[in-house]
C-alpha positions in Angstrom: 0.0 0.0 0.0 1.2 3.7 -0.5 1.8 5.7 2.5 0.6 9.3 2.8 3.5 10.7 1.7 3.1 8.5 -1.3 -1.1 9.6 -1.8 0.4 13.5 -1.5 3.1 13.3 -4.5 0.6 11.3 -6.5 -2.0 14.5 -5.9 1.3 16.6 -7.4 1.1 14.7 -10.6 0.3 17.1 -13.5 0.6 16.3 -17.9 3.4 17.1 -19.3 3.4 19.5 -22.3 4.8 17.9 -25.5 5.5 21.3 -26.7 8.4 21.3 -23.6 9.9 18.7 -24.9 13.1 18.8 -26.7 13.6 16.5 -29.9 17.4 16.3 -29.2 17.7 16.5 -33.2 20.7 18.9 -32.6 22.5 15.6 -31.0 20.7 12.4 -33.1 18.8 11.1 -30.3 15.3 10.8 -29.8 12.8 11.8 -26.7 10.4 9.5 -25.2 8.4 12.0 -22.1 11.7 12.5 -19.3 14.3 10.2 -21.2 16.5 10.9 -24.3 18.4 8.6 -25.7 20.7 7.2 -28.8 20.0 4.0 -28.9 23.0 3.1 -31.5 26.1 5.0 -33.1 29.9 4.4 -33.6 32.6 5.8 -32.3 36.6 5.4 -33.6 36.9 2.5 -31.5 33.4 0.6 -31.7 29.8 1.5 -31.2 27.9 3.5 -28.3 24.6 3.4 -26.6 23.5 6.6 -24.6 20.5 7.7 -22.3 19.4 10.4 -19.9 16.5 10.4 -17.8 15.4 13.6 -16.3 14.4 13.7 -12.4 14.6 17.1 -11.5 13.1 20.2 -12.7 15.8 21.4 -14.2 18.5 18.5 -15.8 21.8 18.7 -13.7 23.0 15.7 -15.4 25.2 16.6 -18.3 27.0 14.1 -20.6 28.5 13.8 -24.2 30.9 11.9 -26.6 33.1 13.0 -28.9 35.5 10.8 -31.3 37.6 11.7 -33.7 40.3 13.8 -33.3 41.2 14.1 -29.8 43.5 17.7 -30.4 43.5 20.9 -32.4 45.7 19.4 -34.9 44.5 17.6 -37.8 47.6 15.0 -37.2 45.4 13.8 -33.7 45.4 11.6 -32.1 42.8 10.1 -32.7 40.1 8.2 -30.2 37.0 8.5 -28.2 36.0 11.2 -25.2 33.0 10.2 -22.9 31.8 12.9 -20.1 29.4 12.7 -17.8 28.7 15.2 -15.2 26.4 14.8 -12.5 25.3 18.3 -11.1 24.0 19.2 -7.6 22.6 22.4 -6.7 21.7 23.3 -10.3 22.5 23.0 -13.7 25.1 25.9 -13.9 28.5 24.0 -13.5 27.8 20.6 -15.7 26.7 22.5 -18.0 29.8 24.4 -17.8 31.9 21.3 -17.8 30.3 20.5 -20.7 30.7 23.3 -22.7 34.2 23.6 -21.9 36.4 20.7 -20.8 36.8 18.7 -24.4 37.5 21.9 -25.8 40.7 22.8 -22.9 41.3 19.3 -23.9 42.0 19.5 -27.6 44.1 23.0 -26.1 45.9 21.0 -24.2 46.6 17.6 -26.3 47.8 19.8 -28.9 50.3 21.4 -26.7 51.7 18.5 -25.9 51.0 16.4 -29.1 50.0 13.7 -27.2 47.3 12.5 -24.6 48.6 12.1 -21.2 47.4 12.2 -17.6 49.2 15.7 -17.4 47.2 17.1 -20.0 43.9 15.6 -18.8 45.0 17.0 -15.0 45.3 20.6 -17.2 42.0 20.8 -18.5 40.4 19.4 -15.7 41.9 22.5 -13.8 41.1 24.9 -16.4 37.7 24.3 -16.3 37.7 24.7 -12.7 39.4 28.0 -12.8 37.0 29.1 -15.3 33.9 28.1 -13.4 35.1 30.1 -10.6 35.9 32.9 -12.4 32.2 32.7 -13.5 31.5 32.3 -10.2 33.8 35.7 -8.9 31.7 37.9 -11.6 28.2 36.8 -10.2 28.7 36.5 -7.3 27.4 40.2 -6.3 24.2 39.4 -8.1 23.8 35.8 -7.8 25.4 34.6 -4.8 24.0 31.3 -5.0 26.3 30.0 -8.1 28.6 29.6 -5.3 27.1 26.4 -3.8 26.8 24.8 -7.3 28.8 22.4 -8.7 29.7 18.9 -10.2 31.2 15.6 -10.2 33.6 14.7 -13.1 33.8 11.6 -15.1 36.0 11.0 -17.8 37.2 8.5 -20.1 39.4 8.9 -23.3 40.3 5.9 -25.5 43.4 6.8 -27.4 46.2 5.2 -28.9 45.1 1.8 -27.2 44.9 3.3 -23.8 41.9 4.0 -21.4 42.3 7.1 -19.4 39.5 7.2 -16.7 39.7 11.0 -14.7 37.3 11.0 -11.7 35.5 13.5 -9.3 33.2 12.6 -7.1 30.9 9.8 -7.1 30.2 8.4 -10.6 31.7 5.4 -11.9 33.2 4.2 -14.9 32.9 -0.2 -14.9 34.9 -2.5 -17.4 33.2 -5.6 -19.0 36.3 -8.3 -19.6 35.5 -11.8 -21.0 37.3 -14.4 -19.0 37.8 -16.7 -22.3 38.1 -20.2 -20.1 35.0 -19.8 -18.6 33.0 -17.4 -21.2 31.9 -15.1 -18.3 32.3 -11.1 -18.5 33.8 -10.0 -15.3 32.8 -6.1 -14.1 35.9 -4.6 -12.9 35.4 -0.7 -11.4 38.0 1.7 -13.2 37.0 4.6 -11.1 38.2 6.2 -7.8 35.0 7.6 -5.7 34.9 10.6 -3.4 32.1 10.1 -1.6 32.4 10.4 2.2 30.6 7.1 3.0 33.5 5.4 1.9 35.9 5.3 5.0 39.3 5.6 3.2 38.0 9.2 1.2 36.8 10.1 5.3 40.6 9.2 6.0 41.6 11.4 3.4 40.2 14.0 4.7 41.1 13.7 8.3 44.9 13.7 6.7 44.7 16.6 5.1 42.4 18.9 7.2 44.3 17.6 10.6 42.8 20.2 12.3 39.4 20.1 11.9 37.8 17.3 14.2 34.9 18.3 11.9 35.7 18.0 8.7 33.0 15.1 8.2 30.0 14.6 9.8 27.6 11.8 10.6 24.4 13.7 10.3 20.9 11.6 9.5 23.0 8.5 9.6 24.8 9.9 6.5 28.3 11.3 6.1 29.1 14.2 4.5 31.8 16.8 4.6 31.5 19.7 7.2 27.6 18.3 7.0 27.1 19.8 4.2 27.8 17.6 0.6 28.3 14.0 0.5 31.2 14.3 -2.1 35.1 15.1 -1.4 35.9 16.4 -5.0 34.1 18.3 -7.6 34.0 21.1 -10.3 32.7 24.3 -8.5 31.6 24.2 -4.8 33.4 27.9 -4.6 31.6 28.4 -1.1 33.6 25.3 -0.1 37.4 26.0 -2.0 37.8 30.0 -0.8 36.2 31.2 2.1 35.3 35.0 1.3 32.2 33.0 -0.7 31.0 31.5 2.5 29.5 34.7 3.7 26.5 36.6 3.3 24.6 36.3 0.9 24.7 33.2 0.3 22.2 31.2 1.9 22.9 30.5 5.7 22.4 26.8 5.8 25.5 26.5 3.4 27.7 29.2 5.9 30.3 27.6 8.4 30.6 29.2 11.7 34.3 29.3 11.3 36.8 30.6 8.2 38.6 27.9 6.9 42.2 28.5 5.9 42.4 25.6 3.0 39.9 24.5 0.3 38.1 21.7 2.0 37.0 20.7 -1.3 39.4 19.4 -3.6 39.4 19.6 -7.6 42.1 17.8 -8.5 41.3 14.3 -10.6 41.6 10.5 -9.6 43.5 9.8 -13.1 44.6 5.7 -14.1 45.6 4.3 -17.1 44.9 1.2 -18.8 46.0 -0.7 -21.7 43.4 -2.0 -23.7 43.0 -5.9 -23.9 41.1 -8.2 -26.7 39.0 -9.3 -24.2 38.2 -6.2 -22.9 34.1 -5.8 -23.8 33.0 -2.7 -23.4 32.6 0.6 -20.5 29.8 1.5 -18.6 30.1 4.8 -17.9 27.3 6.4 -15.6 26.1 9.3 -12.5 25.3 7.6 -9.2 21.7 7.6 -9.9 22.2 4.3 -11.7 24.6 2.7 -9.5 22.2 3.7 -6.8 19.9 0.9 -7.9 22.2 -1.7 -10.0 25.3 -3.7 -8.6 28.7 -3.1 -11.4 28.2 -7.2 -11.8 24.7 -7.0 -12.3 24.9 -4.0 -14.7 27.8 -5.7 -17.0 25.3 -8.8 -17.1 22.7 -6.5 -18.9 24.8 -5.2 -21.0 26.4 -8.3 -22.2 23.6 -10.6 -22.4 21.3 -8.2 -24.8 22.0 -6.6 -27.9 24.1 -4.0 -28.2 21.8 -1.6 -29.5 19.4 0.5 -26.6 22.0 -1.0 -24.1 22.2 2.4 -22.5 18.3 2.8 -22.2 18.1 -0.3 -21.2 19.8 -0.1 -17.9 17.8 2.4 -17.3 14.5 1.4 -17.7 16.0 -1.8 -15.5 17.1 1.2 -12.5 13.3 2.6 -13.0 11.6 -0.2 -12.5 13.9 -1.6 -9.0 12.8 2.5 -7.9 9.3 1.9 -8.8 9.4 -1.5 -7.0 10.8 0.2 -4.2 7.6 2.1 -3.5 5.6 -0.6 -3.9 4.5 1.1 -7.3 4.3 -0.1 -11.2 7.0 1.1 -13.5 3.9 2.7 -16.2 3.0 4.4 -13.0 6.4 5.7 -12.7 7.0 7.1 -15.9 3.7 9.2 -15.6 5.1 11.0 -12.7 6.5 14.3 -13.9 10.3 15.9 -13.4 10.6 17.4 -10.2 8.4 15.2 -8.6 10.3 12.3 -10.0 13.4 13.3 -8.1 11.7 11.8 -5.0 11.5 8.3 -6.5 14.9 8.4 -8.4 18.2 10.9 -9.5 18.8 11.9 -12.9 20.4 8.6 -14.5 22.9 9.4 -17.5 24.7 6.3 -18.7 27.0 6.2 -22.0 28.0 2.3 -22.8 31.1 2.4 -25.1 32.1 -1.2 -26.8 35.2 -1.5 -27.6 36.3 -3.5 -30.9 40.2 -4.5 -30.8 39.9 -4.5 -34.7 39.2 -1.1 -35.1 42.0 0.6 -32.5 43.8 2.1 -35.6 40.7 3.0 -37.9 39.5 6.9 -38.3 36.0 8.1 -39.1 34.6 11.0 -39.5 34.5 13.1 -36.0 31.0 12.6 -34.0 30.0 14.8 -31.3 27.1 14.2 -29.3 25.3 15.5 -26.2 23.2 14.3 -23.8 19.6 15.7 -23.7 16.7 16.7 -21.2 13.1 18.7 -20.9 13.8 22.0 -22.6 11.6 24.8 -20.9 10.6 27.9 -22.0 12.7 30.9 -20.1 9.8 32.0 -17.9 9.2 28.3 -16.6 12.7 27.9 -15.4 12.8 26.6 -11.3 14.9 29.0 -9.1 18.4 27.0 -8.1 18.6 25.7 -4.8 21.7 23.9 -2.5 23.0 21.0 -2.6 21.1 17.7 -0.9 
């Protein structure tokens, strides 16, 4: 049976206008009520599947792909980018990330004339320097950009090596065939920063030795100062330079004391890893789908469907674990509109990139696609609150 609580967000259901939603044309995918997706396309190193589902009003999730050449040089190299950026407190900074990181990049591959953990570590910090600097110029008018920001996953396939660049809590899992016994094995590529996990509360104790408070247990969850579950990310200003946690901004994200260090950090979990035969494919996806789906369980999905909608797929299999959660049908589910949703389930972005050993040295033509959402008209537009 459904509780009260349940009763009341059913009474906040309300149609959703098809002439708010966006086609996602612009990026070849197609839009089916709160989820966009691409079922199918290929990549210089295999085929892709790709879906979003939109929870909150506004879409914090951001994600794209990009293959082709990898630098601002025609010469390359060559090889796959995969983003996806899970927002909290708005939509300002992944969208930021998403505008800007490939592109500091390319700046930075060409540089060097090669990809490297260095030059992912540079455009990681360029972006955040120029979200900040965003930040610093409206700040006097819009104080609240200040407690907005983003975790950070990357992967780049290039030259027959995996880079996988991490902040915060998404995660980026690796199907490998075990060819004795035919399974495919999930194996996690990603570092999380999440302060339920005791060694990133460790971390944190290290480097902030003098604050017996740097994490909190507070409604039997950790988070850091009490405030944000995550260790790194994009943005957070109000948590990286203390003359932003001040008045204005909103006092439930103020600390009673200056701090004299960022306690947030920005600076990537980066590893490197050299592309096997047997190595499947990459699920690449925001917490919202590992929130409802093992890495072994999701690997499974992918592997023993087609490859086509795998993306979608693991979606709809997240929805309906939420739906069964509330003791509720998946078609009931999917009626329940964005903002409301977000009490059943995060936005879910996931991006499944299959990797074909045969075509490591092959170049197509360059593919660039984004991840898309609800578009709303300018005067429909939620005001941004905190992070949760």
């Amino acid at each position: 049976m459904l509780s009260g609580f349940m009763n009341f967000l059913w009474a906040c259901f309300r149609p959703r206008s098809d002439r708010h939603v966006h086609n996602g044309s612009d990026s070849g995918g197609r839009q089916d009520g709160l989820l966009w997706y691409k079922d199918t396309g290929h990549h210089f190193n295999g085929d892709f599947s790709m879906a979003v589902v939109q929870a909150n009003n506004l879409l914090e999730d951001q994600s794209q792909l990009e293959s082709g050449c990898l630098s601002l040089q025609e010469s390359g190299p060559y090889g796959t980018f995969v983003g996806v950026y899970d927002g909290h407190g708005g939509p300002e900074t992944s969208r930021f990330i998403n505008s800007h990181l490939f592109q500091h990049l390319k700046r930075f591959t060409s540089e060097n004339q090669s990809m490297s953990v260095e030059v992912i570590k540079k455009a990681f910090q360029a972006t955040e320097d120029g979200f900040s600097s965003i930040v610093s110029k409206q700040w006097p008018m819009k104080p609240q950009i200040a407690a907005v920001g983003s975790c950070c996953l990357v992967g780049v396939v290039c030259s027959g090596s995996l880079y996988i660049a991490n902040l915060g809590d998404s995660r980026a899992v690796l199907g490998r065939l075990v060819k004795a016994t035919g399974e495919v094995l999930a194996i996690q590529l990603s570092a999380e920063h999440n302060a339920c996990i005791e060694s990133v509360r460790q971390e944190l104790h290290s480097t902030h030795p003098d604050d017996s408070q740097i994490v909190v247990l507070k409604h039997n969850v950790w988070r850091v100062k009490g405030l944000i579950q995550i260790s790194r990310s994009i943005g957070d200003v109000y948590l990286k330079k203390a003359e932003f946690n001040r008045a204005p901004l909103y006092a439930k994200f103020r600390l009673r004391e200056p701090f004299k260090r960022p306690i947030l950090s920005s600076d990537p979990s980066v590893s490197v890893h050299q592309l096997q035969p047997h190595d499947q494919f990459i699920i690449f996806a925001s917490d919202g789908l590992w929130e409802h789906l093992s890495n072994q369980e999701a690997v499974d999905i992918v592997q023993n469907n087609p490859h086509s909608g795998s993306a979608r797929r693991l979606i709809k299999v997240a929805l309906q674990r939420a739906a069964k959660k509330r003791e509720m049908r998946y078609s009931d589910l999917k009626k329940i509109d964005r903002g409301v949703r977000r009490h059943f389930h995060d936005d879910i972005t996931v991006v499944v990139l299959f990797l074909d050993s045969n075509l490591m040295t092959r170049r197509t033509a360059n593919v660039s696609v984004k991840g898309a959402g609800v578009s709303l008209p300018s005067n429909t537009l939620a005001p941004e609150t905190g992070p949760t």
